[in-house]
C-alpha positions as CSV (number, residue, x, y, z in Angstrom):
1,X,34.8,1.5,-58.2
2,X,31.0,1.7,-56.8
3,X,30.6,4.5,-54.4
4,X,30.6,3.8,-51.1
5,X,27.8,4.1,-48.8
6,X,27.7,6.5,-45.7
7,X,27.4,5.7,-42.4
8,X,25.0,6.9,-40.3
9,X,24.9,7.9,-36.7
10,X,22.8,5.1,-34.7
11,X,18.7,6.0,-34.6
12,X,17.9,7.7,-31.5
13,X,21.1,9.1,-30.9
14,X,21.8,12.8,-32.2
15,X,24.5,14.9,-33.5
16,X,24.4,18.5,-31.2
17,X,25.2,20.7,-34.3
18,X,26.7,24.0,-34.1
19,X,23.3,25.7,-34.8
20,X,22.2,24.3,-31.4
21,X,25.2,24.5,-29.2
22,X,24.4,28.1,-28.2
23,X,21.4,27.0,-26.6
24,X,23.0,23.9,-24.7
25,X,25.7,26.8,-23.4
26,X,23.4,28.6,-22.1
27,X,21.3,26.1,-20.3
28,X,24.3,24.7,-19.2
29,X,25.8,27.9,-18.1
30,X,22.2,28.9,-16.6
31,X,21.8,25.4,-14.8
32,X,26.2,25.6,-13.2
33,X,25.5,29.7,-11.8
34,X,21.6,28.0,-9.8
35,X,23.4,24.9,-8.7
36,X,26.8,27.3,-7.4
37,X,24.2,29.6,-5.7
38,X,22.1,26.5,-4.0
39,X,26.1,25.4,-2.5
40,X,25.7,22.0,-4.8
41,X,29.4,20.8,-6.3
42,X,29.5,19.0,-9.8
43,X,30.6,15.0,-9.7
44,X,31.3,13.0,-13.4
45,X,30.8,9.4,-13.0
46,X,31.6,7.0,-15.6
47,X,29.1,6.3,-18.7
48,X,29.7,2.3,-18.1
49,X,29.2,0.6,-15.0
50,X,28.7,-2.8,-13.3
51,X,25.2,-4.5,-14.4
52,X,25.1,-5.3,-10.9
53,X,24.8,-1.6,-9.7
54,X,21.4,-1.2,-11.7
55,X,19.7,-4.0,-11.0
56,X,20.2,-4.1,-7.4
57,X,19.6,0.0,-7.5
58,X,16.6,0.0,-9.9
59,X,15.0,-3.5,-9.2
60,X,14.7,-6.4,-11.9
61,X,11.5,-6.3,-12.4
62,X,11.3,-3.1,-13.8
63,X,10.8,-1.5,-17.5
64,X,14.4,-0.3,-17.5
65,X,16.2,-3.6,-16.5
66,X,13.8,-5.9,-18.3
67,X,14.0,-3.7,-21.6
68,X,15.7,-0.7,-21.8
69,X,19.7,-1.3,-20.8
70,X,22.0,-1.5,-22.9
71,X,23.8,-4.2,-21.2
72,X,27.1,-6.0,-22.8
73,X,29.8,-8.5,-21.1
74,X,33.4,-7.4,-21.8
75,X,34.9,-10.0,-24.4
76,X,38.3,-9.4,-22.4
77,X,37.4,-10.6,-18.6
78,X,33.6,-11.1,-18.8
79,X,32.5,-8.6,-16.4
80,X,28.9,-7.3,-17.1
81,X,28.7,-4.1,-17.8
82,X,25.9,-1.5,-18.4
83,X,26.0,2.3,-20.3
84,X,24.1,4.1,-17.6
85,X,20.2,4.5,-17.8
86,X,20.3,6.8,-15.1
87,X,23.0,8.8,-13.0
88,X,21.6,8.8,-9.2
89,X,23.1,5.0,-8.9
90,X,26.0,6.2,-9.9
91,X,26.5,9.2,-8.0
92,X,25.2,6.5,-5.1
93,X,28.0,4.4,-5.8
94,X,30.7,6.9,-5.9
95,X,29.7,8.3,-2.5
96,X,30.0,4.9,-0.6
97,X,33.1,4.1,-2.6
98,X,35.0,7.2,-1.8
99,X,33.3,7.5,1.6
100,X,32.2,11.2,0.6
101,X,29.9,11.4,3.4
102,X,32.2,10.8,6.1
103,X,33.0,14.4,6.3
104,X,29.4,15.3,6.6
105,X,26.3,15.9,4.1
106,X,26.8,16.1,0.7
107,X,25.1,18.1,-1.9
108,X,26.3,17.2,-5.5
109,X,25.1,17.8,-9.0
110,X,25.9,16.0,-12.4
111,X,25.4,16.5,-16.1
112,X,25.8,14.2,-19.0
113,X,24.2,11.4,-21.7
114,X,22.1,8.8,-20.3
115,X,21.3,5.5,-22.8
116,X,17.8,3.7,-22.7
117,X,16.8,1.4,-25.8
118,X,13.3,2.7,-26.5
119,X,11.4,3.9,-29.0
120,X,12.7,7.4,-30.0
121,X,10.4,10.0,-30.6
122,X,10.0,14.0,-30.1
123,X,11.5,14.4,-26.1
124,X,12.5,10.8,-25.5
125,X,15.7,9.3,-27.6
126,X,18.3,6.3,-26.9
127,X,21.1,8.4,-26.3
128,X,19.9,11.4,-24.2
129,X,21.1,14.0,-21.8
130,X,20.1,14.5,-17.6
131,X,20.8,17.2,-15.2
132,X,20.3,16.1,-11.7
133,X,21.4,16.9,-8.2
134,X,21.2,14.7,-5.4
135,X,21.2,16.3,-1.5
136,X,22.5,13.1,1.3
137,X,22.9,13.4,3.9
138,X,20.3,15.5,4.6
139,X,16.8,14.2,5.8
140,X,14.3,17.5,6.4
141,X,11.2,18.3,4.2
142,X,13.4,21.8,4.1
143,X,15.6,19.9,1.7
144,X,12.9,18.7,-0.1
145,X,12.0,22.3,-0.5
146,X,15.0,23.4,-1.9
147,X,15.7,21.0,-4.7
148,X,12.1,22.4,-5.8
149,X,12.8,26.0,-5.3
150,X,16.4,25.5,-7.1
151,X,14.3,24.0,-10.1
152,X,11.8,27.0,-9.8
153,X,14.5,29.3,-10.0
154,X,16.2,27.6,-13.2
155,X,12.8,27.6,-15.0
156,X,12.6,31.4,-14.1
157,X,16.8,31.9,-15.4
158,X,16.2,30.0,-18.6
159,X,12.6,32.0,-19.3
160,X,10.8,28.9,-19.9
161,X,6.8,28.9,-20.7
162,X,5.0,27.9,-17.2
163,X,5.7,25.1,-16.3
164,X,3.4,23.4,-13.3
165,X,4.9,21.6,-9.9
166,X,3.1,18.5,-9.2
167,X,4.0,16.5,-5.6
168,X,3.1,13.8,-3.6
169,X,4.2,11.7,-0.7
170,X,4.9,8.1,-0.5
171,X,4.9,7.8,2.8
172,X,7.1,4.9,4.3
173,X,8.0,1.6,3.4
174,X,5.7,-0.1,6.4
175,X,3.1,2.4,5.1
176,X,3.5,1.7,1.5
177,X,3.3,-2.0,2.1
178,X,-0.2,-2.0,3.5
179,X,-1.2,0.5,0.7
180,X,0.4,-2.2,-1.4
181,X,-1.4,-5.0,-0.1
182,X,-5.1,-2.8,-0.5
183,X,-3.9,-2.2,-4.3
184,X,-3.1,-5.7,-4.7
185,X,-6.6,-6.6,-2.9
186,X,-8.7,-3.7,-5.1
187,X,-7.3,-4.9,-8.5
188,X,-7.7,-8.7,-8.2
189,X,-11.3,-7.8,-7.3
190,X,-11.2,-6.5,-11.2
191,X,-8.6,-8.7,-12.6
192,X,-10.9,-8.6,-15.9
193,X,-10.7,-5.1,-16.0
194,X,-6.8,-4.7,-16.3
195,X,-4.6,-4.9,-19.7
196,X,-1.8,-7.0,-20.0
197,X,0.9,-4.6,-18.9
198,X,-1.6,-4.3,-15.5
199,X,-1.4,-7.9,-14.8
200,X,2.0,-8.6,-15.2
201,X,2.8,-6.1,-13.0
202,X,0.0,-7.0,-10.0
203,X,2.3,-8.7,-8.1
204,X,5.8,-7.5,-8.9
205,X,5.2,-3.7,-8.9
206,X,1.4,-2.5,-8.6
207,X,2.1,1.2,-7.6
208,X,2.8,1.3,-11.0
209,X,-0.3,0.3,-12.3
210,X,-1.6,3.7,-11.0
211,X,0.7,5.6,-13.6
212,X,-1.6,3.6,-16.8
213,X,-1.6,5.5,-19.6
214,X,-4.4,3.2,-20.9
215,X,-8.0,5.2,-20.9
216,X,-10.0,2.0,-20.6
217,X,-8.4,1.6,-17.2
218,X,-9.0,5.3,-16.1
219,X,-11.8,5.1,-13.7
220,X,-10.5,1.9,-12.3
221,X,-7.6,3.3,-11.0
222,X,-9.2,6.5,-9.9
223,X,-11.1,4.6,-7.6
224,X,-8.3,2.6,-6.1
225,X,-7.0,2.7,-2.6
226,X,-4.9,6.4,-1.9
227,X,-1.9,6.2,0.0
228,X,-2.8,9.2,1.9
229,X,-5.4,7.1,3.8
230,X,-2.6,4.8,4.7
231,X,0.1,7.8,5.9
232,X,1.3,7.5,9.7
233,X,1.6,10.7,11.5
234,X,5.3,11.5,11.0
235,X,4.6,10.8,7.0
236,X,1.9,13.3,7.2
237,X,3.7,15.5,9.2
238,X,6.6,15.6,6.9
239,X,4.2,16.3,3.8
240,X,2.4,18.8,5.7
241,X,6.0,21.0,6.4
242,X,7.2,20.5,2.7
243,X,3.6,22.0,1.5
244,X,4.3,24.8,4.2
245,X,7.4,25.9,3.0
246,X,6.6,26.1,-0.8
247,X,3.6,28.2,0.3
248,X,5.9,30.6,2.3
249,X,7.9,31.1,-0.9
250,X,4.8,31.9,-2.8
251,X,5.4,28.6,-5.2
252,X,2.3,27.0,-6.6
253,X,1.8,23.2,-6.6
254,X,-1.1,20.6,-6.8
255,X,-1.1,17.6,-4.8
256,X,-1.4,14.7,-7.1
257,X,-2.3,11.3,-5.7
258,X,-1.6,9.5,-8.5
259,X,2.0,10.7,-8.8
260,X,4.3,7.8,-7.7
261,X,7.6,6.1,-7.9
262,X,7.3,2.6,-9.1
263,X,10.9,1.7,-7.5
264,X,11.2,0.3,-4.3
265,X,13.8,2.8,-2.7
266,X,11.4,5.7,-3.1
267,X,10.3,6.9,0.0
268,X,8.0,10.4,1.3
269,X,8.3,13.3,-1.3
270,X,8.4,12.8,-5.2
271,X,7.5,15.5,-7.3
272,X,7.3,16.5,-11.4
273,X,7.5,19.4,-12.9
274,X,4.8,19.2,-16.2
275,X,5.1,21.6,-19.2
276,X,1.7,22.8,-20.7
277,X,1.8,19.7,-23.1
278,X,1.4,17.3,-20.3
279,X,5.4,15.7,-20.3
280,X,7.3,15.8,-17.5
281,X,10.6,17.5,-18.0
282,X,11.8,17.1,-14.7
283,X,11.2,14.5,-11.1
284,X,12.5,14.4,-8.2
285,X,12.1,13.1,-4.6
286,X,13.2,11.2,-1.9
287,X,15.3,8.1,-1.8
288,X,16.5,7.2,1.9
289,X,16.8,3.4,1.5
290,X,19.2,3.0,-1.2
291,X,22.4,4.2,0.3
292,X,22.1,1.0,2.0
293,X,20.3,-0.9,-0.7
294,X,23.7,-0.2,-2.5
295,X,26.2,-1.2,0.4
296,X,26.7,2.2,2.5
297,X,25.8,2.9,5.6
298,X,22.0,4.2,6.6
299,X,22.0,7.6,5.4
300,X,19.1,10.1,3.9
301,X,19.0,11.3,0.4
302,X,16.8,13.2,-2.4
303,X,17.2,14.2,-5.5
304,X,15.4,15.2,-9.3
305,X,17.0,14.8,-12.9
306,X,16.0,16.8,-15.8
307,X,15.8,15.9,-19.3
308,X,17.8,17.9,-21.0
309,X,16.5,17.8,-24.5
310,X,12.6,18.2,-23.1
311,X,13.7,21.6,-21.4
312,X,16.0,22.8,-24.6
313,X,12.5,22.3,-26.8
314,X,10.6,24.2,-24.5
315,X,13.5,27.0,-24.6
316,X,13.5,26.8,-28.3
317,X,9.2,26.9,-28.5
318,X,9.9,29.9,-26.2
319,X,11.5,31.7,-28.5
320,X,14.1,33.2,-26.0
321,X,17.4,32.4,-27.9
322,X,18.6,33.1,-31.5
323,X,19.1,30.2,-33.6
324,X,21.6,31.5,-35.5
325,X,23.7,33.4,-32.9
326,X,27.2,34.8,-33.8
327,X,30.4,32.3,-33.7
328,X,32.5,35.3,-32.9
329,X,33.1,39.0,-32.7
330,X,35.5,39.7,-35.1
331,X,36.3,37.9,-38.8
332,X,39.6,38.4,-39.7
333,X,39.9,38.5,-44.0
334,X,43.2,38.5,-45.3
335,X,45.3,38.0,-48.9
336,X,47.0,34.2,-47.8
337,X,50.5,33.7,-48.5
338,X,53.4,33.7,-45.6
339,X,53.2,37.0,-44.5
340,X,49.7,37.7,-44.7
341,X,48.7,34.4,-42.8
342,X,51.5,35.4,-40.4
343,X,50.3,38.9,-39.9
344,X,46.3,37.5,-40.0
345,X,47.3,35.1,-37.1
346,X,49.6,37.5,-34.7
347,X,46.4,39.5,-34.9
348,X,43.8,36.7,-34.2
349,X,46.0,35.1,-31.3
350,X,46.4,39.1,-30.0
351,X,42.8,39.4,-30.2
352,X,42.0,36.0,-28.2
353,X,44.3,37.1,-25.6
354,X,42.2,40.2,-25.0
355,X,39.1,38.1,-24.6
356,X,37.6,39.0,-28.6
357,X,36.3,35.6,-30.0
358,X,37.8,35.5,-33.5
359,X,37.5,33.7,-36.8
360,X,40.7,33.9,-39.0
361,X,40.0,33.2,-42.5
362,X,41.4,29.7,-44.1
363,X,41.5,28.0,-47.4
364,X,42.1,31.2,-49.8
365,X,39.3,32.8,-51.8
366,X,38.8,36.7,-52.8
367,X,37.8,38.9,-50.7
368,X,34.5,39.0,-52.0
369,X,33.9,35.3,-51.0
370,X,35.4,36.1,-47.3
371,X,33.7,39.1,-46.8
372,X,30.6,36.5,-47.7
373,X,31.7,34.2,-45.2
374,X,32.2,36.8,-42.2
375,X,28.8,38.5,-42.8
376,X,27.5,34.5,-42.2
377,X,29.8,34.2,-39.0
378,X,27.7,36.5,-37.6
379,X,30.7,39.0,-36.6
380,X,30.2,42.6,-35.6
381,X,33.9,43.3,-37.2
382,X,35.6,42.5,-40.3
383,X,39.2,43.1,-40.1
384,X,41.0,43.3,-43.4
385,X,44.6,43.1,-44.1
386,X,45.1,43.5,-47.7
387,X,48.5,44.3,-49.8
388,X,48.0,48.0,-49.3
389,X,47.8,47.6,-45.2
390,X,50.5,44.9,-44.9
391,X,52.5,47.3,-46.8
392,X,51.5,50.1,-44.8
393,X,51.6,48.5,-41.3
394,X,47.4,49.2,-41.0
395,X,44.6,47.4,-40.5
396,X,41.0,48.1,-42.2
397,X,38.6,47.9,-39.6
398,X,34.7,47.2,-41.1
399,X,31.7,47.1,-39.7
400,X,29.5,44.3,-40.3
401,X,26.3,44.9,-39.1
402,X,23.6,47.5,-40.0
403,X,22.7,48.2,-36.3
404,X,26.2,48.0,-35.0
405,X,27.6,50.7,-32.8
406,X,29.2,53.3,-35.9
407,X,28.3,51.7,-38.9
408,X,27.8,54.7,-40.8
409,X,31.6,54.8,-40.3
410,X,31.7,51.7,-42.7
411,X,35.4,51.4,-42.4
412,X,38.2,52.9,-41.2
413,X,42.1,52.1,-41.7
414,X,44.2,52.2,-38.7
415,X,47.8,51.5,-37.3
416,X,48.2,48.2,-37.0
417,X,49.8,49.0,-33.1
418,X,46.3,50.6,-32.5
419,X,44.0,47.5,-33.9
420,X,43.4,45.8,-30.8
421,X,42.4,49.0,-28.7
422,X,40.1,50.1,-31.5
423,X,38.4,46.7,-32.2
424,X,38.1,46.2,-27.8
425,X,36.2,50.2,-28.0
426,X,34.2,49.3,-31.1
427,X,32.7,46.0,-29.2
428,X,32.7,47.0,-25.9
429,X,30.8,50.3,-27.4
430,X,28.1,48.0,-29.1
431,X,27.6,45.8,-26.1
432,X,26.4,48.9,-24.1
433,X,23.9,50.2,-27.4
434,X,22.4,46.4,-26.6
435,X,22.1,47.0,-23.4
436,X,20.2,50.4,-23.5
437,X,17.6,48.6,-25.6
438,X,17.4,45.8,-23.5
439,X,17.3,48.0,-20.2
440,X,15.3,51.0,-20.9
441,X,15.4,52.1,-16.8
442,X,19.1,51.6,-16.8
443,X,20.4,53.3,-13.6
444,X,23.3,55.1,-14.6
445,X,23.9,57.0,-11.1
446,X,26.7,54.7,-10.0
447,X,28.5,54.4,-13.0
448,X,28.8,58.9,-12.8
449,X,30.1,58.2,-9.2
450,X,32.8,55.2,-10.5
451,X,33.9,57.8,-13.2
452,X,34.8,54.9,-15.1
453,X,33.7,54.3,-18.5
454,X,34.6,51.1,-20.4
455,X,36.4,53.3,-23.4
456,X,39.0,50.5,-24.2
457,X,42.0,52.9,-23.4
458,X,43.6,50.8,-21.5
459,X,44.2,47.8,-24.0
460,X,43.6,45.4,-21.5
461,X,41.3,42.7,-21.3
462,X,37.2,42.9,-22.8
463,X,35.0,42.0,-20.4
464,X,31.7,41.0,-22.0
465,X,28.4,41.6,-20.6
């Protein structure tokens, strides 16, 4: 019989592998504790949705809904249907539907896999992942302000390189439609100058013209009309506060002209945050059209999205988290056989309910070969429960790692009764040796006045730092 041949996962879209979920948990730890301090709640909308909802929300004549959707009809009652290319239609939709701002503004957040069919390469894939949060509701520049401050305050948690803030106003839709008509005007005055892509979109969509990536066309579009020249005073007005109260918070930002939204619902502020190799990992701005546009009633909104797997390679060309971090605290090695799985697991499920993250050894092997596999788990403890200690009621405590807290002890043997409080001391003990190196002026004046030092006496729970 010919071997078979394995199936492989579809190009573009990637396995997270347990090398790389610690640093998705902590970005997605980091990016839940900013978004609970800013008062935003999480919403999950579905991955699929009606077609309908993205091309009314995004426009047909737009890269996305031309190219990039994957777009099916249901073989069982025909309804098209779309995997999301985006969440902030979404999140649109589930506001009107469930009437969410009857009650007042909302300020919501979301997290999950996006799907565009485009050419994959390094930041950019078919399958990828967004953060986002969307304020409605709410229609002040100070709003504006604090979606950008929240996003300041994330790149500062998750110690990425600098990143630079990049903003712009689009003014209103009266405003942007003479600005549209100078464009249109400007470029058919050099309709030999433009590329292909330029002149299809003349007419549909020229804002986007402006965001060419095509050098040849460069000093063309530097020279076209600005939008700023077009701005009525309550555009420049709300520009003028938002720059205000990023100053007043001491944030840096340039004013780029050329930054716009090629999207008809896009209204006043849009912004992008650019890492040093010029791609945007995150934009942002205001939206107060397409509540309506989408069948609510008139109501303000802004909002950014992230790209997840742009920001986790800038953590990871940062250098600021471990590759190979530690599955667990504590490896448990053991003979196999009834009793000593029995024993092995009372002590793992024990451990878990203390708050100790444990491996329990499976499949057999010497103890050579498990002692291998715990010293690759990455565990500070190896506890052992041989013939001898079964027969004895003990448990061999070892210690793991060169640096940990007692290692010259090597090993010890203990009551079994005693293991838990012993293995709680030992960790809890080598969390605070990490944190004097970490925190050299460690202020230790209110833990003397406390008088309470985490010595694992009391066999409860292990809290973690």
């Amino acid at each position: 019989m010919s071997k078979l041949e394995p199936i492989r996962g579809v190009r573009g879209m990637n396995d997270v592998l347990p090398a790389d979920e610690a640093l998705w948990e902590r970005l997605e730890d980091t990016v839940a504790g900013v978004m609970r301090a800013y008062g935003f709640q999480r919403i999950r909308t579905p991955i699929v949705e009606s077609t309908r909802l993205f091309v009314r929300g995004i426009g047909e004549v737009t890269d996305i809904v031309e190219k990039e959707m994957y777009s099916f009809v249901d073989s069982l009652n025909g309804e098209a249907l779309t995997l999301r290319p985006e969440n902030t239609a979404s999140v649109v939709r589930a506001v009107i539907e469930h009437n969410l701002l009857y009650t007042g503004p909302k300020k919501l957040w979301y997290a999950g896999p996006m799907f565009r069919h485009e050419r994959p390469q390094k930041g950019r894939y078919r399958q990828f992942h967004q953060i986002g949060a969307e304020s409605m509701g709410l229609a002040g520049p100070e709003s504006d302000a604090e979606l950008i401050l929240l996003c300041a305050r994330l790149w500062t948690d998750l110690d990425l390189p600098p990143v630079r803030l990049e903003i712009n106003t689009l003014g209103s839709a009266e405003e942007r439609r003479r600005h549209r008509d100078a464009l249109i005007a400007y470029f058919e005055a050099h309709h030999d100058q433009l590329d292909d892509d330029a002149r299809r979109r003349l007419h549909s969509n020229p804002l986007r013209i402006l965001d060419t990536k095509n050098p040849a066309m460069q000093a063309l579009v530097d020279a076209a009309p600005r939008l700023i020249d077009h701005l009525g005073d309550a555009s420049r007005a709300h520009f003028e506060t938002l720059q205000a109260l990023l100053r007043s918070q001491n944030q840096p930002f340039t004013i780029n002209p050329r930054l716009v939204r090629g999207l008809d619902y896009y209204n006043l502020t849009v912004f992008e945050w650019v890492a040093a190799d010029g791609l945007t990992i995150c934009g942002g701005g205001r939206y107060d059209p397409l509540i309506a546009m989408l069948g609510g009633k008139d109501a303000p909104a802004s909002g950014f999205a992230m790209g997840v797997e742009r920001v986790l390679d800038l953590m990871r060309d940062a250098a600021r988290q471990a590759a190979d971090a530690p599955m667990c605290d504590v490896y448990i090695v053991h003979n196999g056989g009834l009793p000593s799985d029995t024993a092995a697991l009372n002590l793992a499920e024990r451990l878990r309910d203390a708050g100790v993250d444990v491996v329990c050894h499976a499949g057999g092997g010497s103890f050579k070969s498990q002692f291998k596999r715990a010293d690759a788990s990455g565990a500070v403890l190896a506890l052992v429960l041989g013939e001898d200690e079964l027969a004895r009621g003990e448990v061999s405590i070892k210690w793991l790692r060169a640096d940990a807290h007692d290692a010259g002890t090597q090993q010890i043997r203990v009551p079994a009764a005693e293991a838990i409080e012993r293995v709680i001391a030992a960790l809890i003990a080598q969390d605070e040796d990490d944190d004097d190196d970490d925190l050299i002026d460690l202020d230790v004046a209110s833990a003397d006045e406390d008088g309470d030092e985490a010595d694992g006496e009391n066999g409860a729970k292990m809290t973690r730092h």
